[in-house]
MDAnalysis code that builds the backbone (N, CA, C; Angstrom):
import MDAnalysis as mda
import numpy as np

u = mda.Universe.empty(507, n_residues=169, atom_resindex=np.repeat(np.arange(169), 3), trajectory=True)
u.add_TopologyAttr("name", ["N", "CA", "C"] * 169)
u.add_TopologyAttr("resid", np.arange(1, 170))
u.add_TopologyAttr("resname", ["UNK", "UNK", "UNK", "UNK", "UNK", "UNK", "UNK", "UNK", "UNK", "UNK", "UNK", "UNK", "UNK", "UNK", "UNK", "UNK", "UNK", "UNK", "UNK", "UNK", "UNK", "UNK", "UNK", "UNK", "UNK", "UNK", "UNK", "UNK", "UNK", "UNK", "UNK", "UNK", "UNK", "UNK", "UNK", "UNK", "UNK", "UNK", "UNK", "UNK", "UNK", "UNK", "UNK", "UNK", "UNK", "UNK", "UNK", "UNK", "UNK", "UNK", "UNK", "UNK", "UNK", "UNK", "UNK", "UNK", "UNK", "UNK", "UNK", "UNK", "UNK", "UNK", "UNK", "UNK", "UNK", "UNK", "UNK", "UNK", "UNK", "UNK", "UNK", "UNK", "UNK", "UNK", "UNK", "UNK", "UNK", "UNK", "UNK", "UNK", "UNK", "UNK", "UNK", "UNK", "UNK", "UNK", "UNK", "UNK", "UNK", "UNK", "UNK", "UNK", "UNK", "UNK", "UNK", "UNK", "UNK", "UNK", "UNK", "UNK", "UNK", "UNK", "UNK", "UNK", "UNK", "UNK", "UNK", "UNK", "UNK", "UNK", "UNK", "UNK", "UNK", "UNK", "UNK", "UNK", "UNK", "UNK", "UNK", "UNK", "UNK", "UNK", "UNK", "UNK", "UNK", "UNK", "UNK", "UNK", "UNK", "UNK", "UNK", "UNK", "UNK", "UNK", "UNK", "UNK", "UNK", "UNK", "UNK", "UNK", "UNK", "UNK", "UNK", "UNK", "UNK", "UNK", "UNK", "UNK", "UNK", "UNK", "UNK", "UNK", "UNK", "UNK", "UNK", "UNK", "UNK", "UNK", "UNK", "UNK", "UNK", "UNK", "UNK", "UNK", "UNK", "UNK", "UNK", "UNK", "UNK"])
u.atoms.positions = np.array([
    [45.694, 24.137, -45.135],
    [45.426, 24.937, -43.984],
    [44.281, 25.890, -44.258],
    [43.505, 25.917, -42.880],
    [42.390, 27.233, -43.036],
    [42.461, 28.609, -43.110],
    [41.755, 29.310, -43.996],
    [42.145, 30.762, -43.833],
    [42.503, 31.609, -42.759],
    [41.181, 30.570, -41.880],
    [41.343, 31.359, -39.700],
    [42.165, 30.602, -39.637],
    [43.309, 30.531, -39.173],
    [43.368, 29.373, -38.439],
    [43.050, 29.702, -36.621],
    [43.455, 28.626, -35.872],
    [42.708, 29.058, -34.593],
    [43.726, 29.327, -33.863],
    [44.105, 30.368, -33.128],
    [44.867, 30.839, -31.633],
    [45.216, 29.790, -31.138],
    [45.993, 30.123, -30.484],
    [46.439, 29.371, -28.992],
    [45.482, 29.526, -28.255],
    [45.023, 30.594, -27.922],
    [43.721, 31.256, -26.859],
    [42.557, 30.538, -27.156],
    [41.958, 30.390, -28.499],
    [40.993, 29.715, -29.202],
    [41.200, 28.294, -28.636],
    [42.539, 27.968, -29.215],
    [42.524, 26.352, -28.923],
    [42.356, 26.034, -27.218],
    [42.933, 26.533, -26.814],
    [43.070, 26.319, -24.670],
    [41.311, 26.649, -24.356],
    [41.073, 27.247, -25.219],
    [39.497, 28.098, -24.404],
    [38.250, 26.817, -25.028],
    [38.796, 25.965, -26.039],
    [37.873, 24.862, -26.034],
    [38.102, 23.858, -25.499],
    [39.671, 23.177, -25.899],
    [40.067, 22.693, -25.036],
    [39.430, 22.379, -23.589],
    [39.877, 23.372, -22.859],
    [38.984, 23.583, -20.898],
    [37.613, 23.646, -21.260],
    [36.750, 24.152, -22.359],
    [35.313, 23.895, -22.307],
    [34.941, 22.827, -22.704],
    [35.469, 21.571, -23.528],
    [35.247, 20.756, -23.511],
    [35.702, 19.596, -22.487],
    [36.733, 19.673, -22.043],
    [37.178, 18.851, -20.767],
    [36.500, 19.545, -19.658],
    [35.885, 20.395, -19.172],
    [34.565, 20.907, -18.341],
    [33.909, 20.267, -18.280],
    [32.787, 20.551, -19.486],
    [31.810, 19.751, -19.751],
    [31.717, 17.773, -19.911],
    [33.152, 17.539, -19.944],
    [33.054, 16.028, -19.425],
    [32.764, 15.601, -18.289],
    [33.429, 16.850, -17.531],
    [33.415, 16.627, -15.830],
    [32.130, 16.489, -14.990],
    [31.742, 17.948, -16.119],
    [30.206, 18.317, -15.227],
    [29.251, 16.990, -15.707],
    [29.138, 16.490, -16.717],
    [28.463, 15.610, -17.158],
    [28.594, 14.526, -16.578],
    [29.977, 14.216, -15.998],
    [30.463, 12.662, -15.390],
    [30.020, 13.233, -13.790],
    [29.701, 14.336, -13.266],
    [29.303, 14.295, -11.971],
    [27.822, 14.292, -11.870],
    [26.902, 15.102, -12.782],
    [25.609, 15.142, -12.791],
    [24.973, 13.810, -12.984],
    [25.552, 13.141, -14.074],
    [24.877, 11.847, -14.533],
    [24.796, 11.048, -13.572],
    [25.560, 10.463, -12.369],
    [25.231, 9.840, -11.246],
    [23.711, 10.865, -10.345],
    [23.709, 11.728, -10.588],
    [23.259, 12.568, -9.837],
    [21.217, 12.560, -10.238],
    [22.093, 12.557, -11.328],
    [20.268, 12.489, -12.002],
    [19.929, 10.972, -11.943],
    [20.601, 9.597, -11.962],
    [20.541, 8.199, -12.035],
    [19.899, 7.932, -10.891],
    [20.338, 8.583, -9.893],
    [20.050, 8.799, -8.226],
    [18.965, 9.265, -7.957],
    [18.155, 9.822, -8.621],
    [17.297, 10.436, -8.300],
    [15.922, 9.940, -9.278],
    [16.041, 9.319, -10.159],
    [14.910, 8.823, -11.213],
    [14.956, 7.398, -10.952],
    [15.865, 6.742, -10.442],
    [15.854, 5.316, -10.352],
    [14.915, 4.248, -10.020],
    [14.159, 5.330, -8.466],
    [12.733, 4.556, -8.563],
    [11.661, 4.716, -9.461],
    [12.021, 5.270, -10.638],
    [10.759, 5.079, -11.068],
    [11.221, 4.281, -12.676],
    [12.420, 4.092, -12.625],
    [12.870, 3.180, -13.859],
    [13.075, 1.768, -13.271],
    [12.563, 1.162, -11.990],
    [12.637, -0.058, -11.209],
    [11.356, -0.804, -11.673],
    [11.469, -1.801, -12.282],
    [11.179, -2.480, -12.460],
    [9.487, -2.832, -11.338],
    [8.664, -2.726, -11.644],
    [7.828, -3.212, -10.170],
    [7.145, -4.518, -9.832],
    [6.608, -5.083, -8.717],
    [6.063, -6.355, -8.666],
    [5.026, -6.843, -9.887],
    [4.619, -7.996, -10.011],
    [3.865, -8.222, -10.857],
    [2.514, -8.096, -10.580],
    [2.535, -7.885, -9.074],
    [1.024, -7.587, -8.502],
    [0.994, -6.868, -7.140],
    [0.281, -5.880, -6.712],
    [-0.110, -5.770, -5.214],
    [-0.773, -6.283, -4.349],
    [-0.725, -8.169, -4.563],
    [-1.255, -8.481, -3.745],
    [-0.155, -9.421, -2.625],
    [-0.602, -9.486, -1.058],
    [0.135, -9.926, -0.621],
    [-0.131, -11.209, 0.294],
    [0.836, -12.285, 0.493],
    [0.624, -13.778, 1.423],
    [0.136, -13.523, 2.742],
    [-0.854, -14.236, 2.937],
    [-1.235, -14.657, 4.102],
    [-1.389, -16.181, 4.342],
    [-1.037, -15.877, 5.768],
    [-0.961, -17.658, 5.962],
    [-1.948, -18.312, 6.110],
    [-3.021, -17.629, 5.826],
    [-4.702, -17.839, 6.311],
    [-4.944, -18.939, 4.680],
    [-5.223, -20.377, 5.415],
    [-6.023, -21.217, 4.404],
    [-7.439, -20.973, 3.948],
    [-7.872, -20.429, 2.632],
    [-8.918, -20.593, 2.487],
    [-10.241, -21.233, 2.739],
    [-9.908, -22.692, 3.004],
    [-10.684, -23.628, 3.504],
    [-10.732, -24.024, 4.877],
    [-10.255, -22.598, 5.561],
    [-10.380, -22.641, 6.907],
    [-10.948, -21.603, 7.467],
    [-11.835, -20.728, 6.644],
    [-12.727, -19.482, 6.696],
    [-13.937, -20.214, 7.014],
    [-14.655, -19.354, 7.762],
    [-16.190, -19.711, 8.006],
    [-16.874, -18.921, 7.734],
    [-18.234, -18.143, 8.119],
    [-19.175, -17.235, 8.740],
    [-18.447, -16.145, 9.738],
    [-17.451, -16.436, 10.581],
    [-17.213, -15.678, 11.569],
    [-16.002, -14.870, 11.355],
    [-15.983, -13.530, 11.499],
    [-14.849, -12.701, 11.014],
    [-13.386, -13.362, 11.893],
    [-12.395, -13.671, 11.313],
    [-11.185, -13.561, 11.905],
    [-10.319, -12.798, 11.577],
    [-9.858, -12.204, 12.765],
    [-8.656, -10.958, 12.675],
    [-7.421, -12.351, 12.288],
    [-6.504, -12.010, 11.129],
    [-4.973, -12.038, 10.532],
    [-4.390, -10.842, 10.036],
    [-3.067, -11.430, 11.028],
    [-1.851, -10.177, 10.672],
    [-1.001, -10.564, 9.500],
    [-0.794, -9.805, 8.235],
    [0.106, -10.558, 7.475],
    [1.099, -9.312, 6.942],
    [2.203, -9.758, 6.863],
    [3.062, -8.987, 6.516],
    [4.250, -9.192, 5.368],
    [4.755, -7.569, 4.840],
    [5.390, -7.669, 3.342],
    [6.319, -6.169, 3.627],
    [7.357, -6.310, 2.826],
    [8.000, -5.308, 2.430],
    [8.068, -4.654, 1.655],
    [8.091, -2.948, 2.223],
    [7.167, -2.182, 1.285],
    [8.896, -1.120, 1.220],
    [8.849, -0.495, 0.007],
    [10.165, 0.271, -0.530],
    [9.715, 1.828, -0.711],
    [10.106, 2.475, -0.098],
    [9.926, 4.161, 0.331],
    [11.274, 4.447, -0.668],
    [11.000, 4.340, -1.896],
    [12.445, 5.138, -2.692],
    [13.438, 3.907, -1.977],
    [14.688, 4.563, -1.126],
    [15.555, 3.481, -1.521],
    [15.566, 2.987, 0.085],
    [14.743, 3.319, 0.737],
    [14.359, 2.692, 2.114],
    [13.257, 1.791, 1.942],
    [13.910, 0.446, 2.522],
    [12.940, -1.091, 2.830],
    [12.656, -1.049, 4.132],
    [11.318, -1.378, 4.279],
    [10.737, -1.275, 5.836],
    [10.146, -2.690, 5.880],
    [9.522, -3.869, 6.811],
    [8.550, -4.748, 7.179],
    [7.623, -4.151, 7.894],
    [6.352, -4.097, 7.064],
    [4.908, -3.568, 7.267],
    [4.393, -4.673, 7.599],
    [3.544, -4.698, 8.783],
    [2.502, -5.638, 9.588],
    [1.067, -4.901, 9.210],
    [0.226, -5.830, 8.408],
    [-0.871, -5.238, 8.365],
    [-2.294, -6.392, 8.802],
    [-3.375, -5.784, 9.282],
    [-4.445, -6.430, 9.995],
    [-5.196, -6.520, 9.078],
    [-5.957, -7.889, 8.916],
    [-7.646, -7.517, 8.289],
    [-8.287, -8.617, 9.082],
    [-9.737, -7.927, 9.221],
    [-10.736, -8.931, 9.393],
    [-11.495, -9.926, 8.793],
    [-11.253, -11.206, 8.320],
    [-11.802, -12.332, 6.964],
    [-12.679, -13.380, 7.677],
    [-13.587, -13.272, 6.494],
    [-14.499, -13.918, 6.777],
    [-15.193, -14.567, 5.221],
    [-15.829, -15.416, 5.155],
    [-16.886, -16.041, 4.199],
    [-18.564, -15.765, 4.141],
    [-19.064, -15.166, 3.189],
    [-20.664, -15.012, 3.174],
    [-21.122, -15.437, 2.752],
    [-22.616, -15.167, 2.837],
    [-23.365, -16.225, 2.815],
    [-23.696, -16.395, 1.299],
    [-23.000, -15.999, 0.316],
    [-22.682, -16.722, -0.989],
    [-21.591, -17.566, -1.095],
    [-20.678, -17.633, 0.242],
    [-19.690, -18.194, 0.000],
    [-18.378, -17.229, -0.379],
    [-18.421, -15.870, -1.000],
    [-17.507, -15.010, -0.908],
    [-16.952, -14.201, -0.206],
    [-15.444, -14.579, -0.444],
    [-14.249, -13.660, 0.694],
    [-14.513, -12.798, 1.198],
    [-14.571, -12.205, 2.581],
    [-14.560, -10.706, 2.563],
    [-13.624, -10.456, 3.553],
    [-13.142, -9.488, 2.999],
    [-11.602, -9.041, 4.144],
    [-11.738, -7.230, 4.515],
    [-12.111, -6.823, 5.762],
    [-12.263, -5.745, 5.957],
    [-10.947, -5.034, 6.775],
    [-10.827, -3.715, 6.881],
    [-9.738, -2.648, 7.276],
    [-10.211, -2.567, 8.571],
    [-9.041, -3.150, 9.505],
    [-9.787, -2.673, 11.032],
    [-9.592, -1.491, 11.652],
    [-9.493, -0.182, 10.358],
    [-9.520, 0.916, 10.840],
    [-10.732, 2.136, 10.757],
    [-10.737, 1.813, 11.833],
    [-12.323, 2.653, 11.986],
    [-12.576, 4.014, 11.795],
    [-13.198, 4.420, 10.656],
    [-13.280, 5.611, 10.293],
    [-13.424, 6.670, 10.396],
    [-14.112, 6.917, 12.134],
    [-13.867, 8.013, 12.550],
    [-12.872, 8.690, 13.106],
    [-12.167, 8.038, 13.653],
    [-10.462, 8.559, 13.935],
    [-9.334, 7.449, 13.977],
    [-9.341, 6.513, 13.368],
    [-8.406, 5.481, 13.007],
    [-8.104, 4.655, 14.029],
    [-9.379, 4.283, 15.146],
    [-8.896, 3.256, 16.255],
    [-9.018, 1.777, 15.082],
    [-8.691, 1.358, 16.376],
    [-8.925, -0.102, 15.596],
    [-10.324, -0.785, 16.152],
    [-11.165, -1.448, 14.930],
    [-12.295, -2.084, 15.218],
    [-11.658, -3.541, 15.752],
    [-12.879, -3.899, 16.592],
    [-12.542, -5.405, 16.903],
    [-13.940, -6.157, 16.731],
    [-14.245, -7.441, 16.499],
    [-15.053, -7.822, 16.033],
    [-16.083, -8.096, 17.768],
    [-16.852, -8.254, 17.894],
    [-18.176, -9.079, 19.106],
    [-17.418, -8.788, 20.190],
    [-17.202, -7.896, 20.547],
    [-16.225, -7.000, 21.646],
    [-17.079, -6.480, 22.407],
    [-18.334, -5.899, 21.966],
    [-19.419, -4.927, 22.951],
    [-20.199, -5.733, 22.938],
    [-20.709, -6.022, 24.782],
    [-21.900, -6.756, 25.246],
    [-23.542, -6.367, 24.863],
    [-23.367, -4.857, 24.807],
    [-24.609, -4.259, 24.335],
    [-25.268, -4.423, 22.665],
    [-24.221, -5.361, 22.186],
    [-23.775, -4.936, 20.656],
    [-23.365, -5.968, 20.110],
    [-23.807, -7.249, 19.818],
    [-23.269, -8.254, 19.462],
    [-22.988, -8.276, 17.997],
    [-22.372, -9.227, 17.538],
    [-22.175, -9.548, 16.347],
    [-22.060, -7.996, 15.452],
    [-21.176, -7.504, 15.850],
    [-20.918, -6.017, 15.339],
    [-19.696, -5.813, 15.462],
    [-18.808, -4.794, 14.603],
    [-17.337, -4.495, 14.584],
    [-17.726, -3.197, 16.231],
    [-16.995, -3.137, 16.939],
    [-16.960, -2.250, 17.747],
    [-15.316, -1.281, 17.751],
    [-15.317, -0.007, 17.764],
    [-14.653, 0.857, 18.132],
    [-14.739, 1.257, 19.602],
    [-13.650, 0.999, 20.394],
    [-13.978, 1.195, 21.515],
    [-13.262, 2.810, 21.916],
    [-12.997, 3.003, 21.115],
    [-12.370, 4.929, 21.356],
    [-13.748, 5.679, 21.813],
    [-14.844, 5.972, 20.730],
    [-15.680, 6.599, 20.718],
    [-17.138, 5.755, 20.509],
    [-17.138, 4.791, 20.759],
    [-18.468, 4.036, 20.806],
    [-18.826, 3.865, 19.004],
    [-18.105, 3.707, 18.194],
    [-17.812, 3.317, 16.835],
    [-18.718, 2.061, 16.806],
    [-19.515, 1.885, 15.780],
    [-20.263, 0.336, 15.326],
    [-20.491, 0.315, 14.091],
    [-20.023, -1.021, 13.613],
    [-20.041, -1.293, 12.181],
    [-20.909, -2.968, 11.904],
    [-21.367, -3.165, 11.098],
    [-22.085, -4.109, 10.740],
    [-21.270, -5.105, 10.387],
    [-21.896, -6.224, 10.340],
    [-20.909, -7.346, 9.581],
    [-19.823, -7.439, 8.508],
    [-21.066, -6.868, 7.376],
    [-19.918, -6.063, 6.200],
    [-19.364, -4.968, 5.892],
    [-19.417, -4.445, 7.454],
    [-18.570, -2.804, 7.593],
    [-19.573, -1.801, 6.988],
    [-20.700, -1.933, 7.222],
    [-21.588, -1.112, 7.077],
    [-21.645, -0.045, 8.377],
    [-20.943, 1.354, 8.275],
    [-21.311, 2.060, 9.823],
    [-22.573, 2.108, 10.227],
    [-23.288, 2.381, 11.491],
    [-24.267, 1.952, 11.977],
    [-24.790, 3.357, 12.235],
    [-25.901, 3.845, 11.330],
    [-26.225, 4.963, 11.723],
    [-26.633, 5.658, 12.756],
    [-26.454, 6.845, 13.395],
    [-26.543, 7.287, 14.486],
    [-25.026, 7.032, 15.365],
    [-23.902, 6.835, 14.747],
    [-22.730, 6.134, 15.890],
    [-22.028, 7.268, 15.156],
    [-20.978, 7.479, 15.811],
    [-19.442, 8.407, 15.064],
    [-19.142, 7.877, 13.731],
    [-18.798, 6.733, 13.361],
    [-17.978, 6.866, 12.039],
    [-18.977, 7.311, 10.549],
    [-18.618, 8.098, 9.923],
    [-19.162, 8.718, 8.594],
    [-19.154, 7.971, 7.423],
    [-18.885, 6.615, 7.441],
    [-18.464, 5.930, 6.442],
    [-18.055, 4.482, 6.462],
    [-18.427, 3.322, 6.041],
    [-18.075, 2.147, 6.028],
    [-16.612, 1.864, 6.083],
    [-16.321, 0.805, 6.515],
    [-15.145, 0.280, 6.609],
    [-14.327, -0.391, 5.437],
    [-13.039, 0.632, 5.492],
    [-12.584, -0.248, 3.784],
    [-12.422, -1.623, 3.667],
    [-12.471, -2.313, 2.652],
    [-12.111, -3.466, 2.365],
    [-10.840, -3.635, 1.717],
    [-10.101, -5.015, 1.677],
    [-9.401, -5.741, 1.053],
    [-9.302, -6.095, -0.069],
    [-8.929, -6.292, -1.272],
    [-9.117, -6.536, -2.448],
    [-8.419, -8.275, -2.311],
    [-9.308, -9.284, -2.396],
    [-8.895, -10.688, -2.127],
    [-8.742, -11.513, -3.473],
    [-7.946, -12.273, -3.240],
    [-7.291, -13.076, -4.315],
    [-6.936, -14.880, -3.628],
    [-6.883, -15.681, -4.617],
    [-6.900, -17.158, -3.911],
    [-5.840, -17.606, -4.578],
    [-4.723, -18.061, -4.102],
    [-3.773, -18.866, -4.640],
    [-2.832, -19.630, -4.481],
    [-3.057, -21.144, -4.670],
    [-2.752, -22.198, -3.830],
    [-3.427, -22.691, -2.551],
    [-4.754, -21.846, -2.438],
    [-5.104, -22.341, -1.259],
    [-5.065, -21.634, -0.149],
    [-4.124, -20.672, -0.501],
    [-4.103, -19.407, 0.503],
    [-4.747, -18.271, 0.502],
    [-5.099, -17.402, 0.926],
    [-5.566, -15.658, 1.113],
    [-4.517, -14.887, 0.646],
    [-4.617, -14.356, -0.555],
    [-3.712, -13.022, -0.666],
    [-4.331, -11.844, -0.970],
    [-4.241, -10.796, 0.046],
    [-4.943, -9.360, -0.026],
    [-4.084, -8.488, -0.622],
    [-5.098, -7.822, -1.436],
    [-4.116, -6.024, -2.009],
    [-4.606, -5.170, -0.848],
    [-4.659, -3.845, -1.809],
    [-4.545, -2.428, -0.803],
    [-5.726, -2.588, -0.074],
    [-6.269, -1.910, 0.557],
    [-7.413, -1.217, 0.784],
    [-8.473, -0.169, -0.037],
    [-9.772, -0.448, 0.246],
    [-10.390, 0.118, -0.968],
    [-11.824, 0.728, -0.509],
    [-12.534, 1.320, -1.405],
    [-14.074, 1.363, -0.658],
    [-14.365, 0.221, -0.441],
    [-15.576, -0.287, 0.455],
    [-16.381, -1.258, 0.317],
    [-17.122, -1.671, -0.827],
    [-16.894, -2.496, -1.234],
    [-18.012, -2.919, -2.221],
    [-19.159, -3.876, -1.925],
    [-18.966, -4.024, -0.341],
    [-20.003, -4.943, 0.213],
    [-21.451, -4.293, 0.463],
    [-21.171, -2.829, 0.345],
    [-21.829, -1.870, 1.251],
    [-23.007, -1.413, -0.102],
    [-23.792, -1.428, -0.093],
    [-24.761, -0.709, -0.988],
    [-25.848, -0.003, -0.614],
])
């Protein structure tokens, strides 16, 4: 036996502080699991996403496709519909532009204005963009139109985020 030995009071007063501290620990630990989880999730192997658009069915002429993916807000899943304008140049490379027009987020549409051919038109504020989303100086928008980050696989179009232009120099 020890010289101290320990109380009754001693023993009950660790006792309850250690059966406490199981409790608090067995309630927090869900608590903190809950809250870090998205960022211990595992993520896709890429940000790029399917479109049903065949590669070998691109031309010269911009076509608007809608393609859509599910995007995860923490532990809310939504179906996001997103637009781009694709087309082929005259090297033969992809180009997929943002049909959101930069001066206040209407949507561009492609050979829409009679005065204005072969041009992205904003019809909010008289918005004009060039083929490769070049804004058209002297018009409202301050800035080219983002692009697509394009990828080929299987034959199909798969776009990432949105980005600067890199068409634009």
């Amino acid at each position: 036996m020890s010289k101290d030995p320990v109380s009754r009071r001693q023993f009950l007063n660790y006792t309850l502080m250690g059966v406490g501290g199981f409790m608090a620990a067995g309630t927090l630990m869900p608590m903190l699991r809950f809250a870090i989880d998205p960022v211990l999730e595992a993520k896709a192997a890429g940000d790029f996403h399917a479109t049903k658009l065949k590669v070998s069915e691109l031309t010269g002429k911009p076509v608007r496709i809608d393609f859509k993916y599910e995007q995860a807000d923490g532990w809310h899943k939504s179906d996001i519909t997103q637009t781009a304008w694709v087309y082929k140049d005259n090297k033969g490379e992809i180009v997929a532009l943002s049909p959101t027009c930069k001066h206040l987020g209407c949507t561009v549409d492609w050979n829409t204005s009679k005065q204005h051919p072969n041009e992205f038109y904003c019809p909010c504020h008289g918005g004009r963009y060039e083929k490769n989303g070049r804004n058209v100086p002297g018009t409202p928008p301050s800035a080219p139109l983002d692009a697509f980050a394009t990828k080929v696989k299987g034959g199909y179009l798969y776009l990432g985020k949105p980005q600067a232009n890199p068409y634009v120099k």
